[in-house]
C-alpha positions, 0 to 999 in steps of 0.5 A, a space after each residue: 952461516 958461521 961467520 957471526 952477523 954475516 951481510 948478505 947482498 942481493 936484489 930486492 926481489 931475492 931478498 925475500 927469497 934468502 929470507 925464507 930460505 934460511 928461516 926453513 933452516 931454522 936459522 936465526 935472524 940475529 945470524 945474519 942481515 939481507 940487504 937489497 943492493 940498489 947502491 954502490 958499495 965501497 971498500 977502500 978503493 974498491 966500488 962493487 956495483 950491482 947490474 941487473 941482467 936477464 936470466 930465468 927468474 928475476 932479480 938476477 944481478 951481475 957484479 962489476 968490482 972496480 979498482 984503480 986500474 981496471 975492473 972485474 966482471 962476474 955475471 952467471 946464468 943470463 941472456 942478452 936482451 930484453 925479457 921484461 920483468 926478468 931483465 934486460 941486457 944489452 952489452 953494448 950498454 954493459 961496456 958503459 958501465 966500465 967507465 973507460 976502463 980496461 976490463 981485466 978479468 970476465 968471471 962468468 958460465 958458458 957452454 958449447 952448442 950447435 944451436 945456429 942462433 942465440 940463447 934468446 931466440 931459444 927462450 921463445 916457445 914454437 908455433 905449435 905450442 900456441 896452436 894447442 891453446 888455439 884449437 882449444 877455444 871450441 874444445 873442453 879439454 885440460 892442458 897440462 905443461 910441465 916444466 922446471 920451477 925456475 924456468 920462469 920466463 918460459 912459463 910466463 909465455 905460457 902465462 900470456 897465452 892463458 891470458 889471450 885464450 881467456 884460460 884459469 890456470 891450476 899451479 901444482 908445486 909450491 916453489 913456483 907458485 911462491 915464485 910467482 906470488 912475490 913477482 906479482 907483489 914486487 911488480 904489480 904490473 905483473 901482478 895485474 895480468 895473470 889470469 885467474 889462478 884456481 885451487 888445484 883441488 877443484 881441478 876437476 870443476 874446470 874441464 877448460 884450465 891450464 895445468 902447470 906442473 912444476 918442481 925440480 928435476 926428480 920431483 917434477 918427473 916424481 909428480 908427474 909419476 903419481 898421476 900416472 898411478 892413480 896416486 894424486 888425489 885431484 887429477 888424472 890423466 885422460 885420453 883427450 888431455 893435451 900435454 906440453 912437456 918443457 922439462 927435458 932430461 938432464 944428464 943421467 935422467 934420460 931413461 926416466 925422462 923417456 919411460 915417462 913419456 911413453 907412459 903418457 902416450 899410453 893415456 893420450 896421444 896428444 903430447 908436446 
């Protein structure tokens, strides 16, 4: 932010987010400007055109920088297919955007896995997670999912099988529910599905609702830690809870992540 009226580029749904984000910076609006990049931007010879992919939350954009003699591609954090209102990536489409010319240089994240299939397939939840919602029908019991906050397409398959289930969800973390409140005024088709969202604080009014814990890695497992202890104010956890955990352990966290776990088998048998 030291470069003076520095442009920043990105999608219309991001936007709002870099906005809010340097306002809790307490940065000044005359510092900078956002600006949606729905068109081509041109420099010269030079043409940077913005391509929407799908990823983990929306307004994911890749960028295509074309030059006279071939092109350069950066695209970060996405999957090939269709994922509705997270994106949706076709690569044969991709190449068409080249415009018949060579690609120079690919700039983009990749990992190595045994995994025998695609990224996408990995995105759709198991069976046995909708069977918790299934059995739940004739049943009085909370679930409750933990998950990462920018797990966003993950949670949303949650979000339908509240909907079809006819079942309130309770959001505890800020960041998602923010997330989820501007997809929702960005795309009111969207915004039209979800099922009702109730205040985490009448909780225990509704034996019968859908609790997503969300947050960052330490933040989320931290949460997840004051229910255990009786600390949350609203919620604890009892034997005929249903838990489905979508967070697993990154590198370092393993002992947290298990510690946890076996904390949450003490309470209730049933965990995901």
């Amino acid at each position: 932010m030291k470069i003076p009226n520095l442009k920043i580029y990105t999608s219309s749904y991001n936007k709002t987010i870099v906005i809010n984000r340097l306002n809790k910076y307490n940065i000044s609006p005359s510092q900078y400007k956002v600006i949606a990049f729905d068109k081509d931007l041109e420099f010269k010879n030079l043409k940077i055109q913005a391509i929407p992919v799908s990823g983990s939350i929306p307004g994911n954009l890749a960028f295509l920088f074309k030059l006279e003699f071939g092109s350069f591609l950066f695209m970060f954090n996405y999957v090939e297919g269709d994922l509705k209102y997270f994106g949706n990536l076709n690569y044969k489409n991709l190449l068409a955007k080249l415009d018949n010319k060579p690609l120079v240089g690919l700039i983009t994240n990749a990992g190595q896995s045994n995994y025998p299939a695609t990224a996408m397939s990995r995105l759709n939840l198991p069976d046995y997670i909708e069977n918790v919602f299934k059995e739940s029908i004739d049943s009085n019991y909370q679930i409750v999912v933990g998950s990462y906050d920018e797990e966003m397409v993950n949670l949303d398959q949650i979000i339908n099988l509240c909907k079809k289930y006819n079942k309130k969800i309770v959001i505890y973390g800020r960041t998602y529910a923010n997330l989820l409140n501007l997809l929702s005024k960005t795309n009111l088709e969207f915004g039209s599905f979800l099922p009702e969202i109730l205040d985490h604080k009448t909780i225990k009014k509704h034996k019968d609702c859908v609790i997503l814990f969300t947050g960052k890695l330490t933040r989320l497992y931290k949460r997840f830690q004051r229910v255990l202890d009786n600390e949350d104010a609203y919620l604890k956890l009892k034997s005929d809870h249903r838990v489905i955990m979508m967070a697993p352990p990154i590198n370092g966290t393993e002992s947290l992540y298990a510690s946890l776990l076996d904390q949450i088998a003490k309470v209730t048998p049933y965990i995901w």
